[in-house]
C-alpha positions in Angstrom: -25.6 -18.5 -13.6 -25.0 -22.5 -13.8 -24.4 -22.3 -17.2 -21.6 -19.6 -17.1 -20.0 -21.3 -13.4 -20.0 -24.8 -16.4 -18.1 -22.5 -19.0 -15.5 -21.0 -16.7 -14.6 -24.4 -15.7 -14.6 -25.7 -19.5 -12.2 -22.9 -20.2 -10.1 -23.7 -17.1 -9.9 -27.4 -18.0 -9.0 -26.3 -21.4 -6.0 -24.3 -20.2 -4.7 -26.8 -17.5 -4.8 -29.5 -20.7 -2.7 -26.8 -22.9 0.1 -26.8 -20.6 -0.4 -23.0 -19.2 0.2 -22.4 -16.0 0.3 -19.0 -14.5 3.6 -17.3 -14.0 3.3 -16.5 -10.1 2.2 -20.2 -9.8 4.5 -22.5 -8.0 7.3 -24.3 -9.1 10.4 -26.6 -8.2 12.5 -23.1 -7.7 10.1 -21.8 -5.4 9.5 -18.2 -4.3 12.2 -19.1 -1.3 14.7 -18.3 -4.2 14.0 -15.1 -5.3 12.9 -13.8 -1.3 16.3 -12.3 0.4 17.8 -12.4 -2.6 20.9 -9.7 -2.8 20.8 -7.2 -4.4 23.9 -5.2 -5.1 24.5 -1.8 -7.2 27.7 -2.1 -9.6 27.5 1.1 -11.5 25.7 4.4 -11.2 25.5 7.3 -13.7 24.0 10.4 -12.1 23.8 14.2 -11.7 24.5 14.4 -8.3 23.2 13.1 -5.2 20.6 11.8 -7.5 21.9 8.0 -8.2 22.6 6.9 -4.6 19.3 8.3 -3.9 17.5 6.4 -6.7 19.5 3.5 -5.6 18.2 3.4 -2.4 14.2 4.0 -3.7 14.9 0.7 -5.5 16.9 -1.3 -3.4 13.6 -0.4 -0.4 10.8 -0.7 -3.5 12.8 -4.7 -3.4 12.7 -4.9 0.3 9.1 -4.8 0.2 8.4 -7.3 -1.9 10.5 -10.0 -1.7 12.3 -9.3 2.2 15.4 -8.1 3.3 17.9 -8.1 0.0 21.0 -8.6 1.9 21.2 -11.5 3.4 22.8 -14.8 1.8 20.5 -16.1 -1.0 21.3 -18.6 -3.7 21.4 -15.8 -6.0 22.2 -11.9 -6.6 20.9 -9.5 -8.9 23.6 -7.2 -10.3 22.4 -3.6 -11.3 23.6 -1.0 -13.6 21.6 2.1 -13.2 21.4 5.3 -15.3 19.3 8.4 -14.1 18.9 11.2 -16.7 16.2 14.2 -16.5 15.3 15.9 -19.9 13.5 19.2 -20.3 10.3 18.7 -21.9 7.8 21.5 -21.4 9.4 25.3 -21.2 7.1 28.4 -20.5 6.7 31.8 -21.9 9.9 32.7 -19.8 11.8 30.0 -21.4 12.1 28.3 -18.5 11.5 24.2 -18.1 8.3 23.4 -16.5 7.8 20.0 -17.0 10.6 17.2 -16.8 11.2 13.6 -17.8 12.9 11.5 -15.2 14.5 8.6 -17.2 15.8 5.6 -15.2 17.5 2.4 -17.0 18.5 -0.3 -15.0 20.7 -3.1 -16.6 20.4 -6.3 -14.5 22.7 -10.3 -14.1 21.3 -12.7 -12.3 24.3 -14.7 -11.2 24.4 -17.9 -9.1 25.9 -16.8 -5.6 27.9 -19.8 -4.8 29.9 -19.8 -8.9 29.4 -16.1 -10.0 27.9 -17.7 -13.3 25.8 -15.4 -15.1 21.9 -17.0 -15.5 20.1 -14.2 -16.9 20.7 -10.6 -18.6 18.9 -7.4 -19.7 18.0 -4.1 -19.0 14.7 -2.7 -18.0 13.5 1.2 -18.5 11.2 3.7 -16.3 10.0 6.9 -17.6 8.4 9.5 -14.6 7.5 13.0 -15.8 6.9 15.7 -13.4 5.9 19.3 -13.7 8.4 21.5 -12.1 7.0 24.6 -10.2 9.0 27.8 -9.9 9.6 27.5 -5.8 12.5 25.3 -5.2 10.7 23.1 -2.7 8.3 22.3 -4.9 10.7 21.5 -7.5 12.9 19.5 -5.2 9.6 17.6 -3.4 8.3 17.4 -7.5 11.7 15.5 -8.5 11.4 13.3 -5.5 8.4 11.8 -5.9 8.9 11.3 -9.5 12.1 9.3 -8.4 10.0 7.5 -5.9 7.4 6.1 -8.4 10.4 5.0 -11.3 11.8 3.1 -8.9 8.9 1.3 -7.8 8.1 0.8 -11.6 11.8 -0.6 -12.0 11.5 -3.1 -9.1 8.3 -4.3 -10.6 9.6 -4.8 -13.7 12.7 -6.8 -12.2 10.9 -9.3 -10.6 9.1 -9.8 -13.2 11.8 -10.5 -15.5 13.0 -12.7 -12.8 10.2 -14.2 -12.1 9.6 -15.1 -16.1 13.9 -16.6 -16.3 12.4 -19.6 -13.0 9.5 -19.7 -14.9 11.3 -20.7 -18.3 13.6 -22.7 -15.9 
């Protein structure tokens, strides 16, 4: 027991001398920079009532994890989203049974007070769903699957905005 408490603290010695330090760690930025940060929606490309919908999963899936995203904050994080569904399971009947919701977000960072652009990319969510033939099932089906890509999208942009003030 002594002697693997020794090695963990070796091995964390060696890290701190290595220059690591973990990505949520703190830093001169802070995590008051990316909390209330605002977010706003640019572009959409939907079927439907789709888009707003997903818009809103990710916009609350960003509330809960960094606060309210509409308030002043030193910076805003532009998105571009695109939701497509493909077909990709069809039964006997030749009817689609199973579905792939596809989300793509495209994302700025920009500095609030100049507009400047700090950071850029794109980050992708695939859900699949099985579609059942009553319609509520199919409608409650689709929901959910939007519901969990969003949450996977909002993940995946604060990390990547978490890593641009970490290489900051």
């Amino acid at each position: 027991m002594i002697k693997r408490a020794l090695t963990i603290a070796v091995l964390t010695f060696g890290l701190s001398a290595c220059g690591f330090t973990p990505l949520h760690a703190p830093n001169t930025v802070g995590m008051a920079s990316v909390q209330n940060m605002r977010v706003d929606f640019v572009k959409t490309t939907a079927l439907g009532a789709t888009g707003d919908k997903v818009e809103f999963l990710i916009r609350q899936s960003l509330n809960e994890r960094i606060g309210s995203t509409t308030s002043a904050s030193p910076y805003t994080l532009s998105l571009s989203t695109r939701v497509s569904r493909e077909a990709i399971g069809v039964r006997q009947d030749d009817v689609a049974a199973r579905f792939d919701l596809r989300l793509r977000v495209n994302y700025k960072l920009l500095d609030s007070a100049t507009g400047k652009v700090l950071d850029t990319g794109n980050v992708n969510a695939v859900s699949t769903y099985g579609a059942p033939n009553d319609p509520y099932g199919r409608t409650t089906a689709q929901s959910d699957a939007e519901r969990r890509a969003a949450r996977e999208i909002s993940d995946m942009l604060l990390l990547e905005v978490a890593t641009y003030f970490k290489r900051q």
